[in-house]
N, C-alpha and C positions, 0 to 999 in steps of 0.2 A: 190641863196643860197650863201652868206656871212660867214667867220666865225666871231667871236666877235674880234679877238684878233687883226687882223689884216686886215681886210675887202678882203681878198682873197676869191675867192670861192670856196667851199667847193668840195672837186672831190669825183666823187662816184668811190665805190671799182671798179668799171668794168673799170673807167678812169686812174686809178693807174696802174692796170693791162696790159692796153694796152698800157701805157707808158712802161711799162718794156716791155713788148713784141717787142714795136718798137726799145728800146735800142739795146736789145739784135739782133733784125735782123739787124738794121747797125752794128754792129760789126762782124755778122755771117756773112756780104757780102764780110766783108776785106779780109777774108781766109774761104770758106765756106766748104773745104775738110777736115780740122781740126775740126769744129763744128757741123759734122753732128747729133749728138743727141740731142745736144743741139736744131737744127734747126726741127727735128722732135717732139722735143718735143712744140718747142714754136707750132708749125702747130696744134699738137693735142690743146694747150692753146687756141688758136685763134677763135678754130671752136667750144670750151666749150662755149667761150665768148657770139659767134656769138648768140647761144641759148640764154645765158643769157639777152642780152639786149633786148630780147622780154618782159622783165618783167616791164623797167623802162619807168614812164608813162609819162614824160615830152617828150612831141615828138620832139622839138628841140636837145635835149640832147640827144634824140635817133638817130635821123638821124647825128649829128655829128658824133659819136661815129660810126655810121654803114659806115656814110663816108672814117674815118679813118682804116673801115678793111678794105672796098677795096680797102685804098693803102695800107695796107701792104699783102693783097693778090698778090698786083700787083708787090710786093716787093718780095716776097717767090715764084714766077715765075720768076723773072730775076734770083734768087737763083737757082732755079733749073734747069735754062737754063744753068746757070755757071757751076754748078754739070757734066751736063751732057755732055756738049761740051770743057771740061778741055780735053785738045787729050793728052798734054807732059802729064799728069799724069793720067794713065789710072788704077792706084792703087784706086785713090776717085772714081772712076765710078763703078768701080769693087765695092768698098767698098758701095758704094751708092745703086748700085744695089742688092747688099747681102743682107746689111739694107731690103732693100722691098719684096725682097724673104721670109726672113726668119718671116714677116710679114704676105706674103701672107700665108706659110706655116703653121703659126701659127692659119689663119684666119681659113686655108683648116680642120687641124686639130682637130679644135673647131666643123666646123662644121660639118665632120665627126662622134668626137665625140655625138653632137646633136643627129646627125641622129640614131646612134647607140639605145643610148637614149627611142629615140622615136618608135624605130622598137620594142623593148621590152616591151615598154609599150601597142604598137600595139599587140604583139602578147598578152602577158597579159591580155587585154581586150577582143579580140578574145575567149580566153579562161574560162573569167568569160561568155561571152557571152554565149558562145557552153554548158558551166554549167546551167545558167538561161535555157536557152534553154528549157536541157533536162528535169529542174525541173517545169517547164513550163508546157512541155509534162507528165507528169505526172500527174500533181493537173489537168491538163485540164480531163484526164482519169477518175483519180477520181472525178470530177464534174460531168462529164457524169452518172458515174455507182450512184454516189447520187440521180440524175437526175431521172435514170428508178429506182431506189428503192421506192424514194416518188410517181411516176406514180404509181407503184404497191399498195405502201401504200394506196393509193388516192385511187385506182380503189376498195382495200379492206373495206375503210371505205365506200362507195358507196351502196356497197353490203349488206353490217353489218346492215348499214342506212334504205335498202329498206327492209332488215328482220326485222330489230326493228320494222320499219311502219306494214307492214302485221303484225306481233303478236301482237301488240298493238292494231290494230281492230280487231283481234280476241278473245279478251278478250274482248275488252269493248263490243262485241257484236252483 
């Protein structure tokens, strides 16, 4: 793929993308205590990406491109190895660490919420159950009691049946 203007080849949006992403983590490596959003954000970019290029069907251009995150996977681990073994400054660990806390906390609290959620909807349906249920138990009742009315019926037109027959031969004779 060419373009007209100047016979470069044409970069797909995901190659664009991952050029900035690569930008931006060499520069995130110079000072990575300063740039920690920045550097969480490119991570969350990276792993959108990684999805994305499941899509593009030129498999060379695939496997480039998938080549290229795993260096900068390999890139956002020496990152975070930097992060974490900064000893004179124990304020970006701290700070690093918070970051992931309040991550995790947020995760916990989602999925708490969830759960909440779901327990209501649980009992909710419990409850239309135990209703079905009883209304259940009910028409079954009165099916039953229809049940022995028509036997009764039935046994009465039986009866009716064999008196019509008898009076009908005692007429004719």
């Amino acid at each position: 793929m060419f373009s007209a203007k100047n016979n470069a080849p044409i970069k797909l949006p995901e190659e664009t993308q991952l050029d900035e992403i690569e930008t931006t983590l060499k520069a995130i490596a110079l000072d990575p205590k300063q740039n920690q959003e920045e550097f969480e954000s490119r991570k969350e970019e990276l792993g959108i990406l990684r999805l994305e290029i499941h899509n593009i069907k030129n498999a060379a251009k695939k496997k480039e491109l998938q080549d290229r995150i795993r260096a900068c996977d390999t890139h956002i681990a020496s990152i975070t190895r930097k992060l974490l073994v900064t000893k004179d400054q124990p304020s970006s660990v701290n700070s690093y660490l918070s970051h992931h806390e309040r991550i995790l906390e947020k995760k916990q609290q989602d999925s708490l919420d969830m759960l909440i959620k779901s327990r209501q909807t649980l009992h909710e349906t419990l409850s239309v159950a135990a209703e079905t249920s009883a209304e259940l138990a009910k028409q079954n009742e009165k099916t039953k009691n229809m049940k022995a009315k028509m036997e009764d019926i039935n046994a009465d037109l039986k009866h009716s049946n064999s008196l019509l027959n008898k009076m009908s031969r005692w007429w004719r004779g």
